[in-house]
Backbone and ligand atoms as CSV (ligand in chain L), in Angstrom:
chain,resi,resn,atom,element,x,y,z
A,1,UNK,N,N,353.878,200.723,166.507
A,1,UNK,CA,C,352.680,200.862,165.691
A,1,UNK,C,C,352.723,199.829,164.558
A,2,UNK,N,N,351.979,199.141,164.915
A,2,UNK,CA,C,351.685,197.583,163.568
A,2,UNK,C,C,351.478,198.880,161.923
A,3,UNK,N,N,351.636,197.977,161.026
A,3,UNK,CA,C,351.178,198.524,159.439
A,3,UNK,C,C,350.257,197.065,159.137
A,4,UNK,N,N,349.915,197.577,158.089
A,4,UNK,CA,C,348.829,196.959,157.011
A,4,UNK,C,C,349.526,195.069,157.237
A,5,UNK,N,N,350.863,195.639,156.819
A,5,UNK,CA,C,351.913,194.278,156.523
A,5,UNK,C,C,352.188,193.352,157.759
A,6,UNK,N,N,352.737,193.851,158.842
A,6,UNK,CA,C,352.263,193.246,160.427
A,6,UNK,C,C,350.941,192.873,160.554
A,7,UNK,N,N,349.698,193.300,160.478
A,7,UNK,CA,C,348.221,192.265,160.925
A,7,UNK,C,C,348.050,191.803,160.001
A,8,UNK,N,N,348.771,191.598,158.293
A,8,UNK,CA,C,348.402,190.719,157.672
A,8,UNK,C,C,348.927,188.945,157.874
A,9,UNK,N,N,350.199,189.925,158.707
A,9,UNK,CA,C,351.483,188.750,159.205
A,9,UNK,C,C,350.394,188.078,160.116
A,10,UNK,N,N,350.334,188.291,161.169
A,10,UNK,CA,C,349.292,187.795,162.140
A,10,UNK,C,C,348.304,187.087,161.975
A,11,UNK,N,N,347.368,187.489,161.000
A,11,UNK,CA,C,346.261,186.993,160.295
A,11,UNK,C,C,346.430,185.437,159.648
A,12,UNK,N,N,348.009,185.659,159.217
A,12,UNK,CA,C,348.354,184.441,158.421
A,12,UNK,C,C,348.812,183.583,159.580
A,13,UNK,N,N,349.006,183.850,160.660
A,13,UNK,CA,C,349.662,183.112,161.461
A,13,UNK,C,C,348.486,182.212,162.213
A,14,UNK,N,N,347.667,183.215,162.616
A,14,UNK,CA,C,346.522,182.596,163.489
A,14,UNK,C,C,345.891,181.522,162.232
A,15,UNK,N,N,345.818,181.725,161.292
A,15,UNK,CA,C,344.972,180.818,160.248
A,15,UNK,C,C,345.865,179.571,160.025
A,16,UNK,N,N,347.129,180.309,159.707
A,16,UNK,CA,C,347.999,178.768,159.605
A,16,UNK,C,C,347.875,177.689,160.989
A,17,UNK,N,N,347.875,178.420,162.008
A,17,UNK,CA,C,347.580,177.457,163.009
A,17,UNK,C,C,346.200,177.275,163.744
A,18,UNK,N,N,345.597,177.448,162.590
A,18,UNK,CA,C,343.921,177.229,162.920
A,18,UNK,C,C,343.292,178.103,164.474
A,19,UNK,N,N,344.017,179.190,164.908
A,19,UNK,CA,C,343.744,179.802,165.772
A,19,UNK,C,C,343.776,178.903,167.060
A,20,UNK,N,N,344.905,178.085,167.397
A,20,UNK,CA,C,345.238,177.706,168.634
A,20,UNK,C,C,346.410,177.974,169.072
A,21,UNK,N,N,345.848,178.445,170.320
A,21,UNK,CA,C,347.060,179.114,171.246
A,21,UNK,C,C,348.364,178.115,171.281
A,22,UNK,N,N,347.865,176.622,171.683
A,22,UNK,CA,C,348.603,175.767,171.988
A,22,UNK,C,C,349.656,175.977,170.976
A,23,UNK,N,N,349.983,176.570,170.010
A,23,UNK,CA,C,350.671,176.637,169.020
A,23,UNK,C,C,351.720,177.453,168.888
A,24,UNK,N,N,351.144,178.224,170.377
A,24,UNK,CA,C,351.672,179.705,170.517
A,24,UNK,C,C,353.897,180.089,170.214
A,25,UNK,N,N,354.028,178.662,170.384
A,25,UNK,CA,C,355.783,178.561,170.275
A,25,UNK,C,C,356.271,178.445,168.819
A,26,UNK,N,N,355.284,177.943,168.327
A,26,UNK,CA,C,355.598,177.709,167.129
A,26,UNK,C,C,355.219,178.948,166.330
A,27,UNK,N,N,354.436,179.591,166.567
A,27,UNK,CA,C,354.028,181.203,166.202
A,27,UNK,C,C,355.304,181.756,166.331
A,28,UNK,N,N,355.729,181.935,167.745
A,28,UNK,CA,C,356.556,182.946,168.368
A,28,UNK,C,C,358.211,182.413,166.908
A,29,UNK,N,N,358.112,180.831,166.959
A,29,UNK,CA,C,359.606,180.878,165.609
A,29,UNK,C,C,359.186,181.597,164.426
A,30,UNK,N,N,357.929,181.848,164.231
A,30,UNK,CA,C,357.498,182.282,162.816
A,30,UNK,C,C,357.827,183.948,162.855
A,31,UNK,N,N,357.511,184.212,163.773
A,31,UNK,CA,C,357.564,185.933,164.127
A,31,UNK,C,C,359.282,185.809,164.168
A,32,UNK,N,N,359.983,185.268,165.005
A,32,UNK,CA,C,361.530,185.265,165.177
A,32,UNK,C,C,361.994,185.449,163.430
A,33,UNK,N,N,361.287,184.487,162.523
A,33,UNK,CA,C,362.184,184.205,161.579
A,33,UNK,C,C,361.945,185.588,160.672
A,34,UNK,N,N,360.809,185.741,160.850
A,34,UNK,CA,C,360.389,187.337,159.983
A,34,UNK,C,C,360.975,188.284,160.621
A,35,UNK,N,N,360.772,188.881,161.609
A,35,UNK,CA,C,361.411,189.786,162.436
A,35,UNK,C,C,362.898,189.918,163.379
A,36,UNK,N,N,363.353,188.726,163.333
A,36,UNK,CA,C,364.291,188.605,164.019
A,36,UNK,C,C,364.532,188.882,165.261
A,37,UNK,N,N,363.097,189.170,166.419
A,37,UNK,CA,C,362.794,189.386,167.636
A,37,UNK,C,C,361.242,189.329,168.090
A,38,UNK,N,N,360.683,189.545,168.559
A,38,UNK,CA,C,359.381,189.519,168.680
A,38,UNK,C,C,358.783,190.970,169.049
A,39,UNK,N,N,358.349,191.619,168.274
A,39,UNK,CA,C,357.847,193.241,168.590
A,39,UNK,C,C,356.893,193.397,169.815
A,40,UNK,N,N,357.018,193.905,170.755
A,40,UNK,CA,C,355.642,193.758,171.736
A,40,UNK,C,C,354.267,193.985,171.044
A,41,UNK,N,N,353.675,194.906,170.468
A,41,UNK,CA,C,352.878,195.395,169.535
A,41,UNK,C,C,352.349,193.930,168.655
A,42,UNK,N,N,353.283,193.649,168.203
A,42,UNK,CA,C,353.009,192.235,167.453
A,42,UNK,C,C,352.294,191.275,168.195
A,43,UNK,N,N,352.917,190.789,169.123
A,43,UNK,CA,C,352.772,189.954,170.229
A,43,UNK,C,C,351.287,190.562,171.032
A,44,UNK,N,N,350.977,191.463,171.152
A,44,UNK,CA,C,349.575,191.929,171.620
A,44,UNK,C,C,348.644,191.805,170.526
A,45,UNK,N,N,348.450,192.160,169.231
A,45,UNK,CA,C,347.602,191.775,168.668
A,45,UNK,C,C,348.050,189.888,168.342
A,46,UNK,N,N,348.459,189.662,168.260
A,46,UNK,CA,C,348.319,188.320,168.228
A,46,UNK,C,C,347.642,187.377,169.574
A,47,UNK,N,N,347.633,188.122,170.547
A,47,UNK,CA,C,347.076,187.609,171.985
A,47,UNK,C,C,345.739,188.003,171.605
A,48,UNK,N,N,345.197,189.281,170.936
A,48,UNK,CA,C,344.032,189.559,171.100
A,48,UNK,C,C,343.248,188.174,170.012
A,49,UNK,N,N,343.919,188.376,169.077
A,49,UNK,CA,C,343.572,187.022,167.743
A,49,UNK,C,C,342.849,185.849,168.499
A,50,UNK,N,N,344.378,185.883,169.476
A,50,UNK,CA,C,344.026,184.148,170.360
A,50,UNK,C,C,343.422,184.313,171.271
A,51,UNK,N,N,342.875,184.957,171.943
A,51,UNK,CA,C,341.942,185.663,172.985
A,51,UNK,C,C,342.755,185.233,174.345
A,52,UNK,N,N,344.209,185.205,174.425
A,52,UNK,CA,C,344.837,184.926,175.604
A,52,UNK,C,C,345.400,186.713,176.175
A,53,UNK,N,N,345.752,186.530,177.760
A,53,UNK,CA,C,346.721,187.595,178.119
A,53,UNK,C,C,348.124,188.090,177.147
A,54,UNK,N,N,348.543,189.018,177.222
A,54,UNK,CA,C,349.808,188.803,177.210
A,54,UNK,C,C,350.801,188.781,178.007
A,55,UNK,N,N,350.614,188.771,178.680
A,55,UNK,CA,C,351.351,188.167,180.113
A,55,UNK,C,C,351.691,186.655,179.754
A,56,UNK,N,N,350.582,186.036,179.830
A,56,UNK,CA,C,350.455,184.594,179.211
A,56,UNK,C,C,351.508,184.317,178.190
A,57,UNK,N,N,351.252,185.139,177.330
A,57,UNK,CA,C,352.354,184.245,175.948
A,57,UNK,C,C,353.670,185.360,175.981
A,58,UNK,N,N,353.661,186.285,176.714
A,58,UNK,CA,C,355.102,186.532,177.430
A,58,UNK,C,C,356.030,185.424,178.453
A,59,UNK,N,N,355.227,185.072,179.177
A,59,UNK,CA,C,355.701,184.085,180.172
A,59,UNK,C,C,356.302,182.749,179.670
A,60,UNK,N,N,355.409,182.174,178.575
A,60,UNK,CA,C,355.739,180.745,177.892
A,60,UNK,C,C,357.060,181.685,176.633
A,61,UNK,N,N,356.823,182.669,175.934
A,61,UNK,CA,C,358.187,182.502,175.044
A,61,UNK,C,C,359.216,182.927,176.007
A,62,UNK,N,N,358.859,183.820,176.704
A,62,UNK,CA,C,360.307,184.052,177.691
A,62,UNK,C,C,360.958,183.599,178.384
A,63,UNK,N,N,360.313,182.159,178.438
A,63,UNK,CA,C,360.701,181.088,178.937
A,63,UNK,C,C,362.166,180.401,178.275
A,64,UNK,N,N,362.318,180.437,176.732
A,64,UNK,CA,C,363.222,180.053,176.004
A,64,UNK,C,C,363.904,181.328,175.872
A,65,UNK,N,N,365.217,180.773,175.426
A,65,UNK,CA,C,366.317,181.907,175.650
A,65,UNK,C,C,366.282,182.609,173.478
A,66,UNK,N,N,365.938,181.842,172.754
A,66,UNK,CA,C,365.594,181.685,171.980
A,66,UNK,C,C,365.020,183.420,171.432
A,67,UNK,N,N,364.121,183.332,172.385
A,67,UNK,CA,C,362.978,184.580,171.748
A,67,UNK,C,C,363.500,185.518,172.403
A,68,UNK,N,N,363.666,186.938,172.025
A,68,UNK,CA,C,364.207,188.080,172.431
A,68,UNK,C,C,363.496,189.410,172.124
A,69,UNK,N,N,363.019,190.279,172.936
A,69,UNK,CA,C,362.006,190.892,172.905
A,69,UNK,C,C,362.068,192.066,172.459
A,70,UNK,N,N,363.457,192.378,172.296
A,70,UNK,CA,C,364.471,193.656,172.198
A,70,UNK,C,C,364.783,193.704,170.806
A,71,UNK,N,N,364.967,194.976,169.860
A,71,UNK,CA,C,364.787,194.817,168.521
A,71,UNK,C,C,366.606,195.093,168.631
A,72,UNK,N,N,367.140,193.867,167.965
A,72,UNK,CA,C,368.634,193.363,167.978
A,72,UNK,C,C,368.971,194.721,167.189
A,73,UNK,N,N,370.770,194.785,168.294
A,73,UNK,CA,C,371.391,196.035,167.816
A,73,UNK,C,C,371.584,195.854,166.205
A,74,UNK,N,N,372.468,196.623,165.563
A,74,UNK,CA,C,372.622,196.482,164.044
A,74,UNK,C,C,373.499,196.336,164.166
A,75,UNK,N,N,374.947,196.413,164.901
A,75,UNK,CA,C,375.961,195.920,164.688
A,75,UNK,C,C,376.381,195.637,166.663
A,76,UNK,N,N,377.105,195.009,166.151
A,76,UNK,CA,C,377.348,193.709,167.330
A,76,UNK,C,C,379.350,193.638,167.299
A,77,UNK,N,N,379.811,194.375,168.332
A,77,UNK,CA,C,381.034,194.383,168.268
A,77,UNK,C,C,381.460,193.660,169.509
A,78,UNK,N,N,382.409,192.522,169.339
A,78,UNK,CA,C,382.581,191.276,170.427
A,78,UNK,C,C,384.070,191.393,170.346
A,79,UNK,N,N,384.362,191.684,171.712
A,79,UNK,CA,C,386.146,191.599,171.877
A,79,UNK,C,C,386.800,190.153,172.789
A,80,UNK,N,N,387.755,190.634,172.180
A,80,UNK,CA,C,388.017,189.108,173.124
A,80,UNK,C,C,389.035,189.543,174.170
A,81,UNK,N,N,388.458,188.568,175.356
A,81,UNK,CA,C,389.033,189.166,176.671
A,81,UNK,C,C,389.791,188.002,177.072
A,82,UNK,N,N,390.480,187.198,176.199
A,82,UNK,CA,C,391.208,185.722,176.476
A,82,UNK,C,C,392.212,186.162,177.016
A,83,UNK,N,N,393.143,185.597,177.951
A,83,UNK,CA,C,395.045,186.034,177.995
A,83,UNK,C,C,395.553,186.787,177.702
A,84,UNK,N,N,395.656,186.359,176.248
A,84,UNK,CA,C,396.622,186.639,175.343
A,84,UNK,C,C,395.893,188.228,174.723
A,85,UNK,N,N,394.388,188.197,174.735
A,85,UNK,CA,C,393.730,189.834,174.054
A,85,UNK,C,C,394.184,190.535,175.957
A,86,UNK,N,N,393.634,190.036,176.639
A,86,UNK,CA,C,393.583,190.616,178.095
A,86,UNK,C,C,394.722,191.565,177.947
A,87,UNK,N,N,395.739,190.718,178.323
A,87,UNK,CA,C,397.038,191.364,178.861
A,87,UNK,C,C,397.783,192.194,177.866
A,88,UNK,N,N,397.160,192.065,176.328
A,88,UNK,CA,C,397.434,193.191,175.408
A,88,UNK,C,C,396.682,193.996,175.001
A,89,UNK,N,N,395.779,194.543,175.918
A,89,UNK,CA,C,395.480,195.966,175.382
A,89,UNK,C,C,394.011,195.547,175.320
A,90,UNK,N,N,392.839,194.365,175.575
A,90,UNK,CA,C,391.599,194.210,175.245
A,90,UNK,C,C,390.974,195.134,176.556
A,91,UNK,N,N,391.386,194.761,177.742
A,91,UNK,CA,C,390.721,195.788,178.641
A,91,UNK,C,C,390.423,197.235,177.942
A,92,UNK,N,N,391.417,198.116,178.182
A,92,UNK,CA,C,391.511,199.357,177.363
A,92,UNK,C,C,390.785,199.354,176.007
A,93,UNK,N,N,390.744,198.726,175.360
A,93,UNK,CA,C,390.087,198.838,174.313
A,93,UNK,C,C,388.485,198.879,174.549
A,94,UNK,N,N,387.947,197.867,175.115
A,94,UNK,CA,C,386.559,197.205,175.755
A,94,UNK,C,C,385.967,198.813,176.356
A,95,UNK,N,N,386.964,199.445,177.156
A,95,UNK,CA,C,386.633,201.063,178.120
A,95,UNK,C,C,386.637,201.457,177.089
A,96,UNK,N,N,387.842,201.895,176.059
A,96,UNK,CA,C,387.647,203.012,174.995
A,96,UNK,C,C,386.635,202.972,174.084
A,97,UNK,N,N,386.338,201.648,173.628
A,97,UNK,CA,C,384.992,201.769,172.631
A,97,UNK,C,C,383.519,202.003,173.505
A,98,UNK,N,N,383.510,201.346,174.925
A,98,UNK,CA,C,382.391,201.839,175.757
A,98,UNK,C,C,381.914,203.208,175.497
A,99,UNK,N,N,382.860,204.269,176.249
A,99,UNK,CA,C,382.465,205.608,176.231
A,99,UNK,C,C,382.970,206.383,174.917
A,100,UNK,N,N,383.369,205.608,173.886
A,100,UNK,CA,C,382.975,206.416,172.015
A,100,UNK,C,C,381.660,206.011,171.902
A,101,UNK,N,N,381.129,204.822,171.751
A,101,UNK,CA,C,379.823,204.901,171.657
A,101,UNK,C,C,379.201,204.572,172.816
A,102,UNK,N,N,378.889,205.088,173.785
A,102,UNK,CA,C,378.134,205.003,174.913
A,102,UNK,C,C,377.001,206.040,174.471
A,103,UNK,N,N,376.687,206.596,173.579
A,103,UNK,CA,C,375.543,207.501,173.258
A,103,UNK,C,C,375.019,206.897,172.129
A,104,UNK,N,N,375.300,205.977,171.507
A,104,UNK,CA,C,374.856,205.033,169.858
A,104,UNK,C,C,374.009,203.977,170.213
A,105,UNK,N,N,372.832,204.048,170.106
A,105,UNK,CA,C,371.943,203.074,170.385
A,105,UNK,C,C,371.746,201.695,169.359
A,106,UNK,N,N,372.869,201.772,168.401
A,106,UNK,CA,C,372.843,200.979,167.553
A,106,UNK,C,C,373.950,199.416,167.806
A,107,UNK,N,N,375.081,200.133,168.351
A,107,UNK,CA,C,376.012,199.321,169.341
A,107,UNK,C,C,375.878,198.777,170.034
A,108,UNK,N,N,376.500,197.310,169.499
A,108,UNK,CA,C,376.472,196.682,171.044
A,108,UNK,C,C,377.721,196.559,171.736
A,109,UNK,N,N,378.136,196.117,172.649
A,109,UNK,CA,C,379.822,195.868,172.794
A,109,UNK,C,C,380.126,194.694,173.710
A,110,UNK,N,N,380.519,193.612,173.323
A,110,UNK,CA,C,380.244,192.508,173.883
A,110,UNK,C,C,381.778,191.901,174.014
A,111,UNK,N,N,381.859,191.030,175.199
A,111,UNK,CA,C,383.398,190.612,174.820
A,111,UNK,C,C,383.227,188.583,174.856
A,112,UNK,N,N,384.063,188.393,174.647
A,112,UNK,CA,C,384.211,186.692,174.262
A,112,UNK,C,C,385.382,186.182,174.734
A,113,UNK,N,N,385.890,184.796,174.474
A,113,UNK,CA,C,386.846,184.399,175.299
A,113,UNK,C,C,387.542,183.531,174.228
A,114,UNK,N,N,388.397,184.320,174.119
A,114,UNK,CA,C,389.830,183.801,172.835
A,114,UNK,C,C,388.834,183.305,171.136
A,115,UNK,N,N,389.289,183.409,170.546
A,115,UNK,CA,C,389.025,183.873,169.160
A,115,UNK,C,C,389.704,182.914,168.294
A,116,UNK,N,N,391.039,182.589,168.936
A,116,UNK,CA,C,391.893,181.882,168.194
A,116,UNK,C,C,392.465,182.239,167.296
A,117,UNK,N,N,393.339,183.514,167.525
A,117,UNK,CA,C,393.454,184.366,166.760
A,117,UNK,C,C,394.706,184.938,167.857
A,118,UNK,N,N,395.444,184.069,169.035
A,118,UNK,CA,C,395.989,185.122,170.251
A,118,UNK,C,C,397.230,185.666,170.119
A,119,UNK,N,N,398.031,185.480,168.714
A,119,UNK,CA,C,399.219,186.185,168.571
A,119,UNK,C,C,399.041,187.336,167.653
A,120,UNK,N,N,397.822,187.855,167.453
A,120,UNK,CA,C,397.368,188.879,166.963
A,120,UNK,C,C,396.567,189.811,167.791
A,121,UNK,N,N,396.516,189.628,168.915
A,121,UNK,CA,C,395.880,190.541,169.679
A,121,UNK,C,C,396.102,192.349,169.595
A,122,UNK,N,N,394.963,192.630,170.425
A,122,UNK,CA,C,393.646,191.975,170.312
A,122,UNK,C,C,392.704,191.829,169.303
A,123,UNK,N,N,392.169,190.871,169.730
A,123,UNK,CA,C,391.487,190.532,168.871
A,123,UNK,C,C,389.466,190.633,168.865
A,124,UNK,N,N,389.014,191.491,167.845
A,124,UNK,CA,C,387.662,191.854,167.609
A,124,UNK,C,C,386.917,191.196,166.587
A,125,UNK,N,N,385.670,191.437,166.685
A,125,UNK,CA,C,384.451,190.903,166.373
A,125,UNK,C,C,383.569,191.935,166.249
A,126,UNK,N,N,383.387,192.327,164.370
A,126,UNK,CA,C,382.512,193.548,164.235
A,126,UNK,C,C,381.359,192.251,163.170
A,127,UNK,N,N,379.982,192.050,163.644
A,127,UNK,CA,C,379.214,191.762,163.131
A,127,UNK,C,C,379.991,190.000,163.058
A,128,UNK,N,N,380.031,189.513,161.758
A,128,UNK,CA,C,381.203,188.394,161.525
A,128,UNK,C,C,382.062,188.687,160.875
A,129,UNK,N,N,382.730,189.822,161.050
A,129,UNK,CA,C,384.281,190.250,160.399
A,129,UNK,C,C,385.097,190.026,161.458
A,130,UNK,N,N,386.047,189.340,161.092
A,130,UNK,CA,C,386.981,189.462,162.351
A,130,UNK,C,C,387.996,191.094,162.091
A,131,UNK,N,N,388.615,191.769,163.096
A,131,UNK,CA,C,389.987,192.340,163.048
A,131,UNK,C,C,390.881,192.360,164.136
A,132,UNK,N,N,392.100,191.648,163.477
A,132,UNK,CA,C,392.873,191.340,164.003
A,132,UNK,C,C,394.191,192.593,164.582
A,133,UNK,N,N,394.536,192.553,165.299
A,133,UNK,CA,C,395.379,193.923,165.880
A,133,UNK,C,C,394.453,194.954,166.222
A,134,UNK,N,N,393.739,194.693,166.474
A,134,UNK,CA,C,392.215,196.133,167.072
A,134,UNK,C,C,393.002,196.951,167.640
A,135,UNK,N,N,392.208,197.645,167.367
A,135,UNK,CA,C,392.291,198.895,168.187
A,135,UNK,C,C,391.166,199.861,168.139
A,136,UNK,N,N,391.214,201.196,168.895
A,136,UNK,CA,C,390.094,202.277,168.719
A,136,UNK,C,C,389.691,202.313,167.224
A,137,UNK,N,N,390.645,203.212,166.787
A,137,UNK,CA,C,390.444,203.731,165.706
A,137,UNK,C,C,389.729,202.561,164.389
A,138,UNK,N,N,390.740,201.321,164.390
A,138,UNK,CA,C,390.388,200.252,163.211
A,138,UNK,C,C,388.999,200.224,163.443
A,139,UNK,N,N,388.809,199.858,164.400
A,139,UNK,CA,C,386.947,199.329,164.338
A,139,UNK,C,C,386.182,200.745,164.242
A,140,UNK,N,N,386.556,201.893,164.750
A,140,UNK,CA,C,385.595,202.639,164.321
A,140,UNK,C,C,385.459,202.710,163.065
A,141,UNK,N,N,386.913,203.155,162.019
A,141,UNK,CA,C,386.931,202.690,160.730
A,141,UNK,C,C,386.205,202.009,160.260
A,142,UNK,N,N,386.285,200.612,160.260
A,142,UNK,CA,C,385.417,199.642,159.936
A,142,UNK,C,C,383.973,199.546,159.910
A,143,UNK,N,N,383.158,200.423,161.229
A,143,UNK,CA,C,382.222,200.245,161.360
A,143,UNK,C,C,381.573,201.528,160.692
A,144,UNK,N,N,382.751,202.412,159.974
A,144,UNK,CA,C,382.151,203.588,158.830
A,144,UNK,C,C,382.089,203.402,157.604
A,145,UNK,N,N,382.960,202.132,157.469
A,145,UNK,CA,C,382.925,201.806,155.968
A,145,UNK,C,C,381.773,200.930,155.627
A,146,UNK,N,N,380.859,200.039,156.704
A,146,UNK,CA,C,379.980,198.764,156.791
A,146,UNK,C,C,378.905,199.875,156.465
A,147,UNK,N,N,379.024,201.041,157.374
A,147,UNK,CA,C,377.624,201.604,157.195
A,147,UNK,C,C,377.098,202.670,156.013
A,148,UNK,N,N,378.679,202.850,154.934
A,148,UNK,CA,C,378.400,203.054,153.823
A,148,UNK,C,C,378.181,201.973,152.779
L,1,FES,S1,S,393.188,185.282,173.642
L,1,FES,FE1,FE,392.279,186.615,172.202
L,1,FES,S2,S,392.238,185.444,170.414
L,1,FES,FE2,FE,393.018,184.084,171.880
């Protein structure tokens, strides 16, 4: 559901670009930089503005890897699955934080490939904090203290 503040966003957008579609990419960075994704809702009244589908200006931003349609998790936990995290304990870890938050829609759980960090394994990635020696417990920690 758009507010007052979203179709004013819009309003300014279509005017800044004199109401041409052709512009439509350069819209879609303006919405990225405010929103940090592109809201569907958004993206439909802005089609109606430009009198295009949205299908249409789905197809051209989704084209770039850039635009993301999905409203980004709030925290972003990246393990590293290099060697040196692998063979100490990153598997197990990667499963154990899966099913702790496998019900948290706020989580993401992502893994990466060496950190540079490999005589500290394993090694995690909460948001851009690194912690080094992970485990279950540290990052849940961590991710109770971020959210106070
Ligand atoms: S292998 Fe994990 S930090 Fe290098």
């Amino acid at each position: 559901m758009l507010n007052q503040k979203d179709i004013e966003f819009i309003d300014s957008l279509v005017k800044k670009y004199n109401n041409d579609k052709t512009y439509l990419i350069e819209m879609g960075f303006d919405i990225l930089e405010n929103y940090g994704y592109i809201p569907k809702e958004l993206l439909e009244e802005l089609c109606k503005k430009l009198n295009i589908f949205y299908s249409e200006a789905y197809s051209n931003l989704s084209f770039f890897n850039e635009f993301q349609f999905e409203k980004p998790k709030e925290i972003k936990i990246s393990i590293c699955n290099g060697i040196s995290c692998y063979f100490n304990g990153s598997k197990e870890l990667i499963n154990d934080l899966m099913d702790y938050f496998k019900n948290n829609e706020n989580i993401s759980i992502n893994t990466g490939y060496c950190f540079k960090c490999c005589a500290q394994y394993p090694v995690a990635y909460i948001n851009d904090e690194i912690i080094l020696n992970a485990n279950k417990e540290s990052i849940i920690q961590k991710i109770n203290t971020q959210k106070n």
